[in-house]
GUFIZA-785099 format. One record per atom (N, C-alpha, C): residue number from 1; x, y, z; residue in three letters. Coordinates in pm, whole numbers, always signed. Atoms other than C-alpha are relative to their C-alpha. Last residue first. Layout:
% residues N
torse,c1,c2,c3,kolro
NUM,X,Y,Z,Ala .
...
***
This chain:
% residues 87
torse,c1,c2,c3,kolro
87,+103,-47,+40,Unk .
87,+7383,+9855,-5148,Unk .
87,-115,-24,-61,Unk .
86,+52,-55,-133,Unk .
86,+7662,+9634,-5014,Unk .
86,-149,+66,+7,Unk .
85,+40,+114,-67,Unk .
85,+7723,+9473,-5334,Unk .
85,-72,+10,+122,Unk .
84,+110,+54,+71,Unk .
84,+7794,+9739,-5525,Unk .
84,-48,-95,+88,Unk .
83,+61,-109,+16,Unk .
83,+8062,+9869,-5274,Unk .
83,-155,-43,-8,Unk .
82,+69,+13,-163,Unk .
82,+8194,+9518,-5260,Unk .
82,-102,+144,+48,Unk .
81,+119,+111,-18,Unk .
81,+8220,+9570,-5651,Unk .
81,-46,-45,+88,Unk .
80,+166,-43,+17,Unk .
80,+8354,+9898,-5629,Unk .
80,-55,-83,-8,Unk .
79,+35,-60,-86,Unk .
79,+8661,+9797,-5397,Unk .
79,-148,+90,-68,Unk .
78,+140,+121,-7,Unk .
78,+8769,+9534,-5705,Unk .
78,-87,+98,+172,Unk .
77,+21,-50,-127,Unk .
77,+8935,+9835,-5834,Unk .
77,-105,-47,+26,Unk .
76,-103,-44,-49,Unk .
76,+9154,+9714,-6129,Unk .
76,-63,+77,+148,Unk .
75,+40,-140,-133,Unk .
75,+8848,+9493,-6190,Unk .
75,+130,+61,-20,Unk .
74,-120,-128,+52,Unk .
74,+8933,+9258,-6502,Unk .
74,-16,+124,+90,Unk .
73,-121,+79,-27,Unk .
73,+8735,+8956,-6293,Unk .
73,+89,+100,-78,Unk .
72,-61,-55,-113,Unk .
72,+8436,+9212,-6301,Unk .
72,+115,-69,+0,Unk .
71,-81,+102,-70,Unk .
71,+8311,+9160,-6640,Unk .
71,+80,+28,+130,Unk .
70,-105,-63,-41,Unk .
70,+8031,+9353,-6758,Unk .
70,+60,-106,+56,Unk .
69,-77,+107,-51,Unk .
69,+7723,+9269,-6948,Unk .
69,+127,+70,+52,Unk .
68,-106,-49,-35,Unk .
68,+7459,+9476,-7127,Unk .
68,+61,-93,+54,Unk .
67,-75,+119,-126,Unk .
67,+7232,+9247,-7331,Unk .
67,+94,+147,+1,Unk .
66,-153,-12,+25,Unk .
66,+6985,+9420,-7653,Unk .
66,+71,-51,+124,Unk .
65,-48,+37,-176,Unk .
65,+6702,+9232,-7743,Unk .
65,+85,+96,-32,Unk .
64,-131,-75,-18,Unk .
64,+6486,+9412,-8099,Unk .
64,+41,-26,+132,Unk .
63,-44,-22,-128,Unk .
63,+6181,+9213,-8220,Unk .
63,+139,+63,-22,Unk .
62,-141,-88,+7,Unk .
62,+5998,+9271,-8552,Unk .
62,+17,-3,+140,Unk .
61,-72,-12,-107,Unk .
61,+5694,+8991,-8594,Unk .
61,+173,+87,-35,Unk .
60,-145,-55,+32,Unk .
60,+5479,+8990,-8930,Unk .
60,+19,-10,+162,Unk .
59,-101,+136,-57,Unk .
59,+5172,+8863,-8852,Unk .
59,+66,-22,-49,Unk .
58,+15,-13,-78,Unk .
58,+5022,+9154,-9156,Unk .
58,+36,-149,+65,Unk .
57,-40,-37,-124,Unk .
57,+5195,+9289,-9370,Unk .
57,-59,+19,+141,Unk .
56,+72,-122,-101,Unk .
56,+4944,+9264,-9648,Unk .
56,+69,+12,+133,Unk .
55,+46,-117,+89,Unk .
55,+5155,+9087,-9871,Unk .
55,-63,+93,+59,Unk .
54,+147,-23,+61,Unk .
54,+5376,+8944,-9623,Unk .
54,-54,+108,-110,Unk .
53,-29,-59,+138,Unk .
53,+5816,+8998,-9684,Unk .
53,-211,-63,-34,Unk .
52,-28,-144,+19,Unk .
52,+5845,+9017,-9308,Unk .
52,-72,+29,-173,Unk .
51,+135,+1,+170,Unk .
51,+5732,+8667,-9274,Unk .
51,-6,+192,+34,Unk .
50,+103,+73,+42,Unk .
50,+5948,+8707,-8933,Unk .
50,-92,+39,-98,Unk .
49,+147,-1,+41,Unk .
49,+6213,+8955,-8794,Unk .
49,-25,-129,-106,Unk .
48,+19,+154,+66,Unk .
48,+6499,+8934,-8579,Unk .
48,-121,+56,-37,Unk .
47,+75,-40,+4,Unk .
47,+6726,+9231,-8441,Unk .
47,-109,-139,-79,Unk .
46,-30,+72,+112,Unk .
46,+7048,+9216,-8239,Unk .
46,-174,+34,-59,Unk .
45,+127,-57,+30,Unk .
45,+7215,+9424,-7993,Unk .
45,-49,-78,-111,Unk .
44,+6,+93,+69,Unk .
44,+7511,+9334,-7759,Unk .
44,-149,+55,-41,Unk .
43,+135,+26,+52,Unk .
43,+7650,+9582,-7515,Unk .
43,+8,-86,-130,Unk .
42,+5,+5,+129,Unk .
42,+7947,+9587,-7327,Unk .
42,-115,-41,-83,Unk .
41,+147,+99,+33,Unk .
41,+7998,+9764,-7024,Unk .
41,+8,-15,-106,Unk .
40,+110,-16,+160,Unk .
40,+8294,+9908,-6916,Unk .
40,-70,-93,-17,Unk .
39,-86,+143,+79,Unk .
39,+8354,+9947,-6494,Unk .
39,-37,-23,-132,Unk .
38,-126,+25,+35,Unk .
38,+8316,+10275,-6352,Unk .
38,+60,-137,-30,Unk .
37,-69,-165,+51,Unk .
37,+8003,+10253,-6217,Unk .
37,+151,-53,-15,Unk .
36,-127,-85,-132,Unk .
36,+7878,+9863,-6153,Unk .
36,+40,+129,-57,Unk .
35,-85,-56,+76,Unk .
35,+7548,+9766,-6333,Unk .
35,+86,+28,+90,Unk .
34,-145,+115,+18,Unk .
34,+7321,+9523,-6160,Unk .
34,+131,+60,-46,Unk .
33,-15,+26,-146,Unk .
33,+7040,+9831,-6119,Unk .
33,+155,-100,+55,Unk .
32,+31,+153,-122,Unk .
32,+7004,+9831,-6438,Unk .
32,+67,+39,+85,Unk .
31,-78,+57,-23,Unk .
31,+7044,+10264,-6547,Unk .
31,-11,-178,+36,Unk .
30,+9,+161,-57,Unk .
30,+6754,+10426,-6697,Unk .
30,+96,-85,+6,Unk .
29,-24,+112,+102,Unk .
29,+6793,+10780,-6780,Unk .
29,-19,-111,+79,Unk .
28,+15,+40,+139,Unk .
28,+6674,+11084,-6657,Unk .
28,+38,-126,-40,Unk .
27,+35,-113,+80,Unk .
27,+6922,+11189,-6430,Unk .
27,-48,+6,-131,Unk .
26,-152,+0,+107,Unk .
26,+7036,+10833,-6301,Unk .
26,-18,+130,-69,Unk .
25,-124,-52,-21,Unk .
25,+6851,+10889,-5979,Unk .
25,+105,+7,-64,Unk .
24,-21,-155,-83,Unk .
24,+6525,+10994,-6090,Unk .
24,+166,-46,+44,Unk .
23,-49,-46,+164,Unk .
23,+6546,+10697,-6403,Unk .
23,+47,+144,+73,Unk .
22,-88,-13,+36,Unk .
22,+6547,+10476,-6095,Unk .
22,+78,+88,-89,Unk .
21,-101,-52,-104,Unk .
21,+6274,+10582,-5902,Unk .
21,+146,-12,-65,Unk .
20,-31,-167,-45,Unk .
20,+6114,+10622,-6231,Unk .
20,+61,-2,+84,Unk .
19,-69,-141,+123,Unk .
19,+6192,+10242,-6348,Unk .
19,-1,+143,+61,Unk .
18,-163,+15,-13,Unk .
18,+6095,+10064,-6011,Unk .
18,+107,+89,-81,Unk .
17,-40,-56,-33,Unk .
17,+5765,+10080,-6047,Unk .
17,+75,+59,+92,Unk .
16,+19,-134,+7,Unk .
16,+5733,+9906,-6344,Unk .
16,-21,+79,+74,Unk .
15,-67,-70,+117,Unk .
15,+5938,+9644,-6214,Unk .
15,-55,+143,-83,Unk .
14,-103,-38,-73,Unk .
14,+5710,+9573,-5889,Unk .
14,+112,+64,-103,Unk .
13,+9,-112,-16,Unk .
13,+5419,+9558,-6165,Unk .
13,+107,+90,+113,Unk .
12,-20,-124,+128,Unk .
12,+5558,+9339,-6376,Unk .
12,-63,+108,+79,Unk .
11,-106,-34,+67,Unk .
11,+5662,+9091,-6099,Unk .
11,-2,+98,-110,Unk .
10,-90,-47,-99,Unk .
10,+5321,+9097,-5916,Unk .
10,+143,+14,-60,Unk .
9,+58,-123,+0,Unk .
9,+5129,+9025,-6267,Unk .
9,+121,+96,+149,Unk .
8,-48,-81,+57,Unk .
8,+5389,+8727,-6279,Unk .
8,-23,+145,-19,Unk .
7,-187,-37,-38,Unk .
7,+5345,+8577,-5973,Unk .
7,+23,+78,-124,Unk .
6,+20,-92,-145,Unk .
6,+4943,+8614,-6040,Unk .
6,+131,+46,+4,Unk .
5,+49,-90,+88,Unk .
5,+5033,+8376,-6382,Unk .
5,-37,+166,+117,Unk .
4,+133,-10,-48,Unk .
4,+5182,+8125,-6176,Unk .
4,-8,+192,-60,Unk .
3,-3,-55,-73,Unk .
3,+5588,+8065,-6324,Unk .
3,-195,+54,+11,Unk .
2,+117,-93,-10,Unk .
2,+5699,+7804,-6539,Unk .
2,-16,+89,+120,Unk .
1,+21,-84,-115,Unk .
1,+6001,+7627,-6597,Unk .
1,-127,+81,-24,Unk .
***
């Protein structure tokens, strides 16, 4: 899969600014957007590094993903996910 190098400048800059409006309505913080309230989220965090052990440390690579995720099929109040959905 690929994607036109233009399409992508337009996708990073619609995302960055996207964050402050968002970070204004989570008070400060940065919520995804995909997230449902009141349902638990479970995070996943992992960390990978590369020719770490150079002599001059250098092209070395340290990445850090982390994955939120939520499961709606354990809803006990599937009336926030049409909620979510709506908005």
């Amino acid at each position: 899969m690929t994607v036109n190098y233009s399409r992508l400048l337009v996708l990073e800059d619609k995302l960055a600014k996207s964050v402050p409006d968002n970070m204004a309505a989570g008070n400060e913080v940065y919520i995804p957007p995909n997230l449902v309230q009141s349902l638990p989220v479970f995070f996943v965090a992992d960390n990978i590094d590369f020719d770490e052990d150079t002599a001059d440390g250098k092209h070395t690579l340290h990445g850090t993903i982390m994955v939120a995720f939520q499961t709606p099929k354990n809803v006990s109040h599937p009336e926030l996910l049409q909620e979510r959905q709506q908005s």
